[in-house]
N, C-alpha and C positions, 0 to 999 in steps of 0.2 A: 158422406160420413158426417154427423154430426158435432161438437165440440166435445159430447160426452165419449163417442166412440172415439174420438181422438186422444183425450188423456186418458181411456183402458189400452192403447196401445203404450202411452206414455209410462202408465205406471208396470208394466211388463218390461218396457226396457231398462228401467231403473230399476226392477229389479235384476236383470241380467245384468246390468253393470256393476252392482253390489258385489256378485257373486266374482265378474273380473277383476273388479280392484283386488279382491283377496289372494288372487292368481298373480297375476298381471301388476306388478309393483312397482312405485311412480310414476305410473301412468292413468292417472286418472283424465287428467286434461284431455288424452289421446283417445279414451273409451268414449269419453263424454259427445268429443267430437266424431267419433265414427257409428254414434246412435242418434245425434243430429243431424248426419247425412243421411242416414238411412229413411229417418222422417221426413225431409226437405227433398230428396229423392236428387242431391247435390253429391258434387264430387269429394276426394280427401289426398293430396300430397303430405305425404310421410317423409322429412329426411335426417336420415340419422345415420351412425357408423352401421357396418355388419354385425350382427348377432344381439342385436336390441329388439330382437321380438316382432318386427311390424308385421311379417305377414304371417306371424302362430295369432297374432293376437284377434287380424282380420279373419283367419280360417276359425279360429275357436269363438268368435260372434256368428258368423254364419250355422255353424251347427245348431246354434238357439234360434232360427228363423227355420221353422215347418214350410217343407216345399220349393224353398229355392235352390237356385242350381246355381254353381260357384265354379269361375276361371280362372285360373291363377298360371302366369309364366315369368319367366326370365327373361329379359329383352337383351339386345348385343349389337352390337354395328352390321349385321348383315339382315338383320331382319326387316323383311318388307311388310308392307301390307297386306297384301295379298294374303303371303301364308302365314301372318297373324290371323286373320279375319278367316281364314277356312281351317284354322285349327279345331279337333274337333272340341264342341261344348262352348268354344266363344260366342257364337251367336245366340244360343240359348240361355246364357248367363245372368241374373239378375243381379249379380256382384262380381266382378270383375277385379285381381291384383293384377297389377304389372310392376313385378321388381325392374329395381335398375331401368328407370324410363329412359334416363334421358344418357343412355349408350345407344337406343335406337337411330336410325338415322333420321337427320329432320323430314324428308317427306313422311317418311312412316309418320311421325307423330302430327306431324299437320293432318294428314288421313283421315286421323282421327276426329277430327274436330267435328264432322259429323254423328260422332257416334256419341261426345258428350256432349252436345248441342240438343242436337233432334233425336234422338237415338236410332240412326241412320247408318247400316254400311253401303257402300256405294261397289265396292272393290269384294271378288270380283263380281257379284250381280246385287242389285239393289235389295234391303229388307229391314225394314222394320224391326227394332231389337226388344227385347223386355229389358233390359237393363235398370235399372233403378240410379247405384252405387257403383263408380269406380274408383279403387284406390290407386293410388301411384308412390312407388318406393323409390328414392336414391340415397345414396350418401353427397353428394354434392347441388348443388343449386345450378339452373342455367344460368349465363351469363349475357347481357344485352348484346351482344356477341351474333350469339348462336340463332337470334330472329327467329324463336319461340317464347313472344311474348303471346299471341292470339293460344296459343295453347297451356301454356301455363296459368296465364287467365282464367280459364275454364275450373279450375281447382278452386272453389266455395272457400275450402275447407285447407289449413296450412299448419301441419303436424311437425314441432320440434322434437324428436325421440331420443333421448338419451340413455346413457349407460350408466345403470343404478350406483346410486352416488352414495348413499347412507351404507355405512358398514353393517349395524342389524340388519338391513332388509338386502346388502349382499349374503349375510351370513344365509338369509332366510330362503334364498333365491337356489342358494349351492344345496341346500338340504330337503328343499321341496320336495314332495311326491309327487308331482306333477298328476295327478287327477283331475278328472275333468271338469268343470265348475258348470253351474247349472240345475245340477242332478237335482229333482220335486221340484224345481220352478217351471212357470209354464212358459212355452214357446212363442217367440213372435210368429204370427199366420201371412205368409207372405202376400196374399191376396188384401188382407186389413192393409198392411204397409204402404201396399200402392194406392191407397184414398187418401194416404195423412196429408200428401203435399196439398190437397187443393182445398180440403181441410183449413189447411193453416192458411192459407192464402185468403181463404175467404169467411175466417171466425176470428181468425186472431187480430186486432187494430190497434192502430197507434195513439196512446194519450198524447195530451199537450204536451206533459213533462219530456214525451220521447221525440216529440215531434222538434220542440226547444234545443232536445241533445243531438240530432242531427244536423241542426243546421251550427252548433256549435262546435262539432268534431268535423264537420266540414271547413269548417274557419282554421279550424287552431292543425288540422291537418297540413291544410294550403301553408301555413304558415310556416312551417317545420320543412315545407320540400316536399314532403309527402302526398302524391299525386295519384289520386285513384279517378279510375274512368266512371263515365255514368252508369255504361256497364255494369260494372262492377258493384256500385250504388245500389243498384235492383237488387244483389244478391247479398249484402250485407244486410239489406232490409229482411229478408225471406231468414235469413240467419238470426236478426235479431227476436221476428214475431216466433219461429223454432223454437230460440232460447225460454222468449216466454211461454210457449206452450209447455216445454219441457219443465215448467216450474208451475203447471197448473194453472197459467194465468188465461184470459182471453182477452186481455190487452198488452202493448210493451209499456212500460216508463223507460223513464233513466234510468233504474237501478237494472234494470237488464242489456240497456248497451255495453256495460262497464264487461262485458262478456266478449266483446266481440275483435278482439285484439285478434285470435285467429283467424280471422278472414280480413281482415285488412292490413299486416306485411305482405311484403313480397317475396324479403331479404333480412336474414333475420338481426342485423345489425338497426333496423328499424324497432326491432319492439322494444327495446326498453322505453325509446320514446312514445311511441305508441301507446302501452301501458300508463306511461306518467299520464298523458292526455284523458287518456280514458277514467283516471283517477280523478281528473278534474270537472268530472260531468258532476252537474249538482243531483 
């Protein structure tokens, strides 16, 4: 896929997102984020109370993707792996919800870590997944506790969802007609989809200016307590070259890290900091 077929996907999803915001209210940051996973071909943890929309908003994105096939479950303290992974339509999935992750129990969700790694189920016979996108729903955070750190990791992508705050757009929310949004735009092709990651990996590059802002939000991160692994490092990178693709560019500056506050919390009592830091990039 070349950098031009990459932003004609690009500009298909910002059109689809236009059409969510209209739908979908105060959630733009949340749209924005689960059409950069989709291009980055990276994960999305969503945590928010019940009835904030996370997975009408992720089901009504998949509708505008021609061709892919979409799983969506409830998770609970009895579910295993096993009959997660042989339920039918999971392993055919190229979008994956899983409300309430983290009431699973931990081997379940460790299980996993094949499947957002390599996209690999082991359990019970080995195969090769099309996955692309997984999302993940809770209302609460894990806790360094519960030794799901290798798995919460895995999540790119770190969605705050909240319960519409402004009184016109509650007003606007209650009175809605809920129609579908979309309708004369045209579809993302889920087969284009699967090229954008390697795409971006290997069109989009780092200026000096961005090269300057990583080793200075590495600093001032260290500084604050704020500890991210190298791991994780790869993936804020792949998040930032996304961002500039999603903005037509074929290089990062600094002006496109100032983005990247969602994937680098962990805990959401980290972002206001986070944010100020990010303010400071020149």
């Amino acid at each position: 896929m070349t950098l031009d077929d990459l932003f004609r996907q690009v500009e298909i999803c910002r059109a689809i997102e236009n059409h969510l915001n209209a739908t979908f209210l105060e959630r733009t940051d949340v749209i924005r984020m689960a059409f950069l996973a989709l291009l980055s071909q990276e994960h999305v943890y969503q945590i928010g109370p019940p009835g904030t929309g996370k997975s009408l908003l992720v089901r009504t994105m998949v509708e505008q993707i021609s061709g892919a096939s979409y799983f969506e479950t409830l998770l609970h303290g009895e579910v295993s792996l096993s009959a997660l992974s042989s339920a039918p339509g999971f392993r055919e999935a190229q979008v994956v919800f899983l409300d309430e992750v983290f009431r699973a129990p931990k081997n379940t969700l460790l299980g996993l870590l094949p499947v957002l790694n390599e996209r690999i189920i082991y359990s019970p016979a080995g195969k090769h997944l099309p996955l692309l996108t997984l999302f993940a729903a809770s209302n609460q955070n894990p806790s360094p506790a519960d030794a799901l750190d290798a798995f919460y990791d895995r999540f790119t992508y770190r969605s705050l969802v909240r319960p519409i705050r402004s009184g016109e757009n509650f007003l606007k929310l209650l009175l809605a007609s809920h129609e579908p949004p979309g309708t004369g735009i045209r579809a993302l092709n889920i087969l284009e989809l699967t090229g954008c990651r390697r795409s971006i990996e290997t069109n989009v590059h780092l200026d000096p200016s961005a090269r300057e802002g990583f080793l200075f939000l590495r600093d001032r991160l260290n500084r604050e307590g704020i500890v991210i692994s190298d791991r994780r490092w790869k993936k804020v990178l792949l998040a930032a070259r996304t961002i500039a693709a999603y903005s037509f560019s074929e290089s990062v500056n600094s002006r496109h890290l100032r983005g990247l506050s969602c994937v680098l919390w962990s805990y959401p009592p980290e972002i206001r900091n986070i944010d100020r830091i990010l303010g400071e990039i020149a």
